[in-house]
PAKOL-659190 format. One record per residue (C-alpha): residue number from 1; residue in one letter; x, y, z. Coordinates in steps of 0.25 Angstrom, whole numbers, padded with zeros to 4 digits. Layout:
<nodes>
NODE   pos   code    east   north      up
NODE   NUM      A       X       Y       Z
...
</nodes>
This chain:
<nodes>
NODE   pos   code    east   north      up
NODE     1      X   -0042   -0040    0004
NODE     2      X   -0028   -0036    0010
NODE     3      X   -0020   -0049    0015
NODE     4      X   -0008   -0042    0024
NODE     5      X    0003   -0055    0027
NODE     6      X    0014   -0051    0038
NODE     7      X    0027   -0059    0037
NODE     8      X    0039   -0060    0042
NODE     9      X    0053   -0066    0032
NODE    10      X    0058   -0078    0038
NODE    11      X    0072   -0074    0044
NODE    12      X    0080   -0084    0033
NODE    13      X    0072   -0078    0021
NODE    14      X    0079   -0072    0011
NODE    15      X    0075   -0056    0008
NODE    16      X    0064   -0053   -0001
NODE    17      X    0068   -0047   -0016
NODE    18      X    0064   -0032   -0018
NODE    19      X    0056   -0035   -0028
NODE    20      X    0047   -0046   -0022
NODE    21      X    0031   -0046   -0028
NODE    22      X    0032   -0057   -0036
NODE    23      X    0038   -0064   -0026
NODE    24      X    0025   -0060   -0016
NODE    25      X    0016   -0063   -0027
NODE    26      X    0021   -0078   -0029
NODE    27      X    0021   -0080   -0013
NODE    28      X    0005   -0075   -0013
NODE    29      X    0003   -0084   -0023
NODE    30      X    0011   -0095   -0018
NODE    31      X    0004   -0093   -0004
NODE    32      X   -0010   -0096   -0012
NODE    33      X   -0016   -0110   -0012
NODE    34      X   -0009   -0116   -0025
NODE    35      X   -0023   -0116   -0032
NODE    36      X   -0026   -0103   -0029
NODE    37      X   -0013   -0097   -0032
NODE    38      X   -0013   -0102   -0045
NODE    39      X   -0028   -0095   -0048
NODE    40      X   -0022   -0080   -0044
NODE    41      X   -0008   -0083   -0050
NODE    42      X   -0013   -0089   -0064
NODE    43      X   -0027   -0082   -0064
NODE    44      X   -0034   -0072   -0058
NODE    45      X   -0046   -0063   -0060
NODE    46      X   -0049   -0062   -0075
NODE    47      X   -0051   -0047   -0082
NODE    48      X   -0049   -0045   -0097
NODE    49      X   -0037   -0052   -0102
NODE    50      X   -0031   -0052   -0087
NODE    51      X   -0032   -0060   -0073
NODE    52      X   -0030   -0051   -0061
NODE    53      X   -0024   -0059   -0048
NODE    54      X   -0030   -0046   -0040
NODE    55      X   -0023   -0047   -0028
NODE    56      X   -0010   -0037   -0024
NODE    57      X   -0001   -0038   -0013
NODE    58      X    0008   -0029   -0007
NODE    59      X    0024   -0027   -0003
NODE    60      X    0030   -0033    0009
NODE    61      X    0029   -0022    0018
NODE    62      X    0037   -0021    0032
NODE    63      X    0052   -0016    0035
NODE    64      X    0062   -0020    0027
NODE    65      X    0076   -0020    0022
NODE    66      X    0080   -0020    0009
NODE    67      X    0092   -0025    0001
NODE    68      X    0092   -0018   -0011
NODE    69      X    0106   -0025   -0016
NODE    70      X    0099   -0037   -0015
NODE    71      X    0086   -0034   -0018
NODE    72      X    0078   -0039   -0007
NODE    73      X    0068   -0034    0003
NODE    74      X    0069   -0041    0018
NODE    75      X    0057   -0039    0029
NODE    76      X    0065   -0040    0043
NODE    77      X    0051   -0037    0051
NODE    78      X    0043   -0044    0041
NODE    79      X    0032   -0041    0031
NODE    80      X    0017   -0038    0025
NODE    81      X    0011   -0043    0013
NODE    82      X    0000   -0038    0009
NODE    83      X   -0010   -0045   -0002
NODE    84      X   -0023   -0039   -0008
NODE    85      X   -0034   -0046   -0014
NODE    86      X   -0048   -0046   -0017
NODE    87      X   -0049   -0060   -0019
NODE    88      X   -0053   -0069   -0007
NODE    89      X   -0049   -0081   -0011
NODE    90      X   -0035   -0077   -0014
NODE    91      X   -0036   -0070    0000
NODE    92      X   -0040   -0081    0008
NODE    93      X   -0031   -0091    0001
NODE    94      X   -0019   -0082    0003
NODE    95      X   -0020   -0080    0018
NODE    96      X   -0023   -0094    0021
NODE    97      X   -0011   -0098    0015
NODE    98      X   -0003   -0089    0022
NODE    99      X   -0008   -0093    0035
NODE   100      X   -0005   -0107    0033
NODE   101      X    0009   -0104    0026
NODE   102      X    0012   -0095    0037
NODE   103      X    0023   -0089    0027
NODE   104      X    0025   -0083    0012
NODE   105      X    0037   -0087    0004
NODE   106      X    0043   -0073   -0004
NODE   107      X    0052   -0077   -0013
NODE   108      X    0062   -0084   -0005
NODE   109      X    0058   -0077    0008
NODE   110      X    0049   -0083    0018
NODE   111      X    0040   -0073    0026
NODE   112      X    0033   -0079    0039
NODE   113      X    0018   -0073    0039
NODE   114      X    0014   -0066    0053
NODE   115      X    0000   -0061    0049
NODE   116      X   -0010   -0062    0039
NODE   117      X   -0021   -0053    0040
NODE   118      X   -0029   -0046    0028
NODE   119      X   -0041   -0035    0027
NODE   120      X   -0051   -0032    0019
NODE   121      X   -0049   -0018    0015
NODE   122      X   -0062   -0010    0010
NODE   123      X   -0064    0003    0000
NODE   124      X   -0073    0011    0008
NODE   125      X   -0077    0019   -0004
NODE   126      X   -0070    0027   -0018
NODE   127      X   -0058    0029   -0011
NODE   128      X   -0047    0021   -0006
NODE   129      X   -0033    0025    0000
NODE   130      X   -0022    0016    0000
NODE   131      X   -0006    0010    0001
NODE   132      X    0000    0004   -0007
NODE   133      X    0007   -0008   -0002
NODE   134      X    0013   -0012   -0016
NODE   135      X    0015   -0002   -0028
NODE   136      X    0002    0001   -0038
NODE   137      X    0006   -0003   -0052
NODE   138      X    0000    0004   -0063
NODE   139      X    0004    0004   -0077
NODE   140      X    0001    0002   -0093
NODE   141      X    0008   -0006   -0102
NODE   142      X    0010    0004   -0114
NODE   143      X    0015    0002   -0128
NODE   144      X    0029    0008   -0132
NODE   145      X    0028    0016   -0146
NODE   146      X    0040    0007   -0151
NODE   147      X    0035   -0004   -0146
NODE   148      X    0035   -0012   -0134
NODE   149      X    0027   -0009   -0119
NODE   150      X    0032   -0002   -0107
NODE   151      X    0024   -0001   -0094
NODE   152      X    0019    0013   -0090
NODE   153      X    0017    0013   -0075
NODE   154      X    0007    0023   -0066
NODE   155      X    0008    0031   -0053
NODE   156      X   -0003    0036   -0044
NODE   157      X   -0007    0049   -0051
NODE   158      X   -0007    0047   -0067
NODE   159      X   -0019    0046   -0073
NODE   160      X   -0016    0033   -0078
NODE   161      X   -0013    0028   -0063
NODE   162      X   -0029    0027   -0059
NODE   163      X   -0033    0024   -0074
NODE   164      X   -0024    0010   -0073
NODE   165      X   -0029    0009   -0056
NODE   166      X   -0043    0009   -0061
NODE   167      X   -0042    0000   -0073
NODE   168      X   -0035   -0010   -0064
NODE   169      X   -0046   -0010   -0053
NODE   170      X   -0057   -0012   -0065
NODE   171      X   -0049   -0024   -0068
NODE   172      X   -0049   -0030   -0056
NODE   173      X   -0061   -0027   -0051
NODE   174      X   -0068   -0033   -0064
NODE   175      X   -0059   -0046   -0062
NODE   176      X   -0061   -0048   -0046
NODE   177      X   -0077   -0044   -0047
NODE   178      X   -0081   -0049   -0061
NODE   179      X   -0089   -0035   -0064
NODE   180      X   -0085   -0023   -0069
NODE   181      X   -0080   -0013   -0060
NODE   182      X   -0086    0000   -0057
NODE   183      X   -0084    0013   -0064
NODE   184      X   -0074    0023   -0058
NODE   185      X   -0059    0024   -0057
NODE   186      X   -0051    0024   -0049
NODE   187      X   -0041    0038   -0045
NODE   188      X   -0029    0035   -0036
NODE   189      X   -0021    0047   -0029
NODE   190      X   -0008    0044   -0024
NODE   191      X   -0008    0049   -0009
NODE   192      X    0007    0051   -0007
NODE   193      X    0017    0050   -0017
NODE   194      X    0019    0037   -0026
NODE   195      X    0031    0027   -0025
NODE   196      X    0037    0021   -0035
NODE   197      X    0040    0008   -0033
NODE   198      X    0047   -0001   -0045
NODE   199      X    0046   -0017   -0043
NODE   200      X    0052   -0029   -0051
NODE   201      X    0041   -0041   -0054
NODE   202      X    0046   -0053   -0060
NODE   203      X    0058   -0042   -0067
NODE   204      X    0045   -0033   -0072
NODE   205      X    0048   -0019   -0065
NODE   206      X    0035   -0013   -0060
NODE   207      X    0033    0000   -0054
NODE   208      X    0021    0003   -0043
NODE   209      X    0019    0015   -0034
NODE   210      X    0014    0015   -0019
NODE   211      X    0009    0026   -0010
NODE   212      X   -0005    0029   -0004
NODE   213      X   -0016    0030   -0015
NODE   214      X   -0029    0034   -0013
NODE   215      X   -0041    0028   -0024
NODE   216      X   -0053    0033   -0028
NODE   217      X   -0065    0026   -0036
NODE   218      X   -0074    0015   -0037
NODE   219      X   -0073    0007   -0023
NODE   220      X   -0073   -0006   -0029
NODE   221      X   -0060   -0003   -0036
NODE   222      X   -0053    0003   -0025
NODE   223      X   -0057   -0009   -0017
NODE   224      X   -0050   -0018   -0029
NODE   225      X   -0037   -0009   -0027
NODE   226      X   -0038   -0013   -0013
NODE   227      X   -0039   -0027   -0015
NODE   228      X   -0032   -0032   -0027
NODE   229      X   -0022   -0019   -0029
NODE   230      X   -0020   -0006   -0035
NODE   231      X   -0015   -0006   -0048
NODE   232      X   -0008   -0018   -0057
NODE   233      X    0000   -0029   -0054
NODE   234      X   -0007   -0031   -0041
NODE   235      X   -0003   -0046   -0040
NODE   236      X    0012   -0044   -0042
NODE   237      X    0013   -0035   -0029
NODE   238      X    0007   -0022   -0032
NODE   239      X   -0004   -0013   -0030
NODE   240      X   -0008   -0018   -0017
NODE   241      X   -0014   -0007   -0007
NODE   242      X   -0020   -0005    0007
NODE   243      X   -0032    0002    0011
NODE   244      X   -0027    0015    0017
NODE   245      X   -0035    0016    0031
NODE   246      X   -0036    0031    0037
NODE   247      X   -0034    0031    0053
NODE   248      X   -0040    0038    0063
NODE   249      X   -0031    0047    0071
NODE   250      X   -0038    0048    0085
NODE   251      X   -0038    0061    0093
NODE   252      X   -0025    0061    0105
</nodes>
């Protein structure tokens, strides 16, 4: 399920800083019911030694002017959030809240909601086009031969890019559905070039890629991608895609 929130900044709001997902993720959680954003902040769906909070959301998209000095992000004409989840509960409790709170604190900026509207976006078969409205993370902690780690990170067209998709989906599917999920994996193909995007999450750089992708495999993973996020990290802002919808061109 794809929740889309269009907001506006109050006019007296301070600009938002650059580097602002951990910043969204504590006002999603904050706009939960207190019991139920303690169960998804401290909890979770259980797989191995983990808990996945399977939900993603996107960056604030809209026009904007940036302040690179300063290091803050303004939305003059306002913004969308996007949110995805495959969790109801979370879903409905999040949109109510909203609707009543008519606004979402970021940070020290206030944004006015205008509209909350969601869809429930469906994989029609093994293949799945998408945007991605947040960077896809995917990486490996490896060893250092002199000791230590150091974090290797993926883009769309190394082999170990769909390796690490796949395994993630497996996870999350195995947690959200309580079964083991189907055999098959997943192979992604970039559709335009990659970007490379590098973000700061509580002083941990992380770095992401967005572009069009285009999936193939095992439908009940790609519909997994599609509502809990591609990739890791889907809960601190990233990985979050959209259904890519092709339009029919009718004759002049």
């Amino acid at each position: 399920m794809h929740v889309y929130i269009k907001m506006r900044m109050e006019s007296s709001s301070p600009a938002v800083p650059i580097h602002y997902n951990y910043l969204i993720q504590s006002a999603i959680y904050a706009a939960l019911p207190a019991d139920k954003g303690l169960c998804f902040h401290d909890g979770g769906f259980p797989v191995g030694s983990r808990n996945l909070k399977l939900f993603s959301f996107s960056r604030l998209l809209g026009k904007y002017v940036l302040d690179e000095m300063a290091g803050t992000i303004f939305f003059p004409e306002g913004a969308t959030l996007t949110v995805t989840s495959p969790v109801t509960d979370f879903f409905l409790s999040l949109i109510n809240n909203l609707l009543i709170r008519n606004s979402l604190r970021i940070g020290k900026s206030i944004f006015h909601i205008d509209e909350v509207s969601f869809e429930d976006q469906k994989v029609d078969g093994e293949v799945l086009t998408v945007r991605t409205l947040s960077p896809v993370v995917v990486y490996s902690t490896l060893l250092r031969p002199e000791g230590g780690k150091y974090t290797c990170y993926y883009q769309p067209g190394e082999k170990e890019f769909d390796k690490l998709i796949t395994e993630n989906l497996v996870k999350k599917y195995e947690a959200f559905h309580g079964i083991k999920a189907p055999e098959g994996k997943i192979r992604v193909r970039a559709l335009n070039r990659p970007r490379l995007n590098v973000t700061n999450y509580k002083g941990t750089v992380i770095k992401g890629y967005t572009c069009r992708l285009e999936l193939q495999g095992p439908r009940e993973l790609l519909q997994m991608a599609l509502a809990a996020g591609l990739g890791g990290k889907g809960s601190q802002g990233y990985g979050c895609v959209e259904k890519m919808v092709k339009r029919k061109i009718l004759p002049k």
